[in-house]
N, C-alpha and C positions, 0 to 999 in steps of 0.2 A: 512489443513491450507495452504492458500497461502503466498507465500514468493517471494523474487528476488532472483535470484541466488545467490548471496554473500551465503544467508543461507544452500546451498546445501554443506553442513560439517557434519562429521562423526557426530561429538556432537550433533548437532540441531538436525538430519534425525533421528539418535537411540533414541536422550530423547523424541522425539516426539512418535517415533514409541512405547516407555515402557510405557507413558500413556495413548497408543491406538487413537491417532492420524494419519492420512496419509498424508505427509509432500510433499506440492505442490510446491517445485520450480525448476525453469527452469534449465538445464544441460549448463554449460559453453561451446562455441563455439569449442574454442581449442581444446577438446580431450585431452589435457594433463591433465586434471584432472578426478578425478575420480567421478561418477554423483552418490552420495548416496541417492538418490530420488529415481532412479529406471528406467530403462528404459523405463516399463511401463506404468508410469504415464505420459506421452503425449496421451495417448489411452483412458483414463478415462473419462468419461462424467464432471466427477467433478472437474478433473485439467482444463478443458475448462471454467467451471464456475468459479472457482477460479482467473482466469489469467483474466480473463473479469473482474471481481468484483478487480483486484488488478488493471487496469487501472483507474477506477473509482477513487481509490484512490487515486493515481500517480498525476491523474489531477486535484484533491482539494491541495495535497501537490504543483503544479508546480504553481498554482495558488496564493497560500499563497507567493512563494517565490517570483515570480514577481509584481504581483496587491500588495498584503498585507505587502510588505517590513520585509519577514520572512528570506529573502538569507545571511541578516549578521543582527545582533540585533544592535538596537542604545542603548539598554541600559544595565547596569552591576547591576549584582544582578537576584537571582533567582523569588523573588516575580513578579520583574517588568517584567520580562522576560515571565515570565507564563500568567500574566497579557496582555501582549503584545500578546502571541500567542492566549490565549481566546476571547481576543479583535478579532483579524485576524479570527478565527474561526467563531465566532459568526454573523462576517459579511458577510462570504463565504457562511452560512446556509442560514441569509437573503435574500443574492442574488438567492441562489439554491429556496427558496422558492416562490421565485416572479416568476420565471421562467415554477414552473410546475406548479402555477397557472391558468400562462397565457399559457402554454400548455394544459390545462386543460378545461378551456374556448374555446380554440381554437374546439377543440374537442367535 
């Protein structure tokens, strides 16, 4: 499973690990912390695809918060709110879909 570092904590790394998960995220720069992932998960074919597939994600999330005005909510209340992000979502897919379209055509 890929993660951001934040999630490299004793709890996340074991509960993953007790339901036979291998817990993909990155080791904190500093060294003052301790890297419960593993050292050798930078090595693995599948932390490479994990970190790949977790930018992917990063960049629909950065996109929401800039284009889709997802960085502070205009509105209160969880409906509207949900509402707001599905809206955001649904038009990020759009776009994503016009796109490999027209890459697709292109090709």
């Amino acid at each position: 499973m890929g993660a951001g570092k934040a999630y490299n904590e004793e709890d996340f790394v074991e509960g993953l690990g007790q339901l036979g998960i291998q817990a993909h995220a990155p080791a904190y720069e500093n060294r003052k912390r301790r890297d419960w992932a593993g050292e050798r998960n930078p090595q693995r074919e599948g932390y490479a695809i994990s970190q790949r597939k977790r930018k992917l994600i990063e960049r629909c999330f950065g996109w929401m918060k800039t284009v889709g005005m997802q960085r502070k909510t205009r509105f209160r209340g969880l409906r509207r709110v949900n509402w707001m992000f599905l809206l955001c979502s649904a038009a990020q897919n759009l776009i994503r879909m016009c796109r490999l379209t027209e890459l697709k055509a292109a090709v």
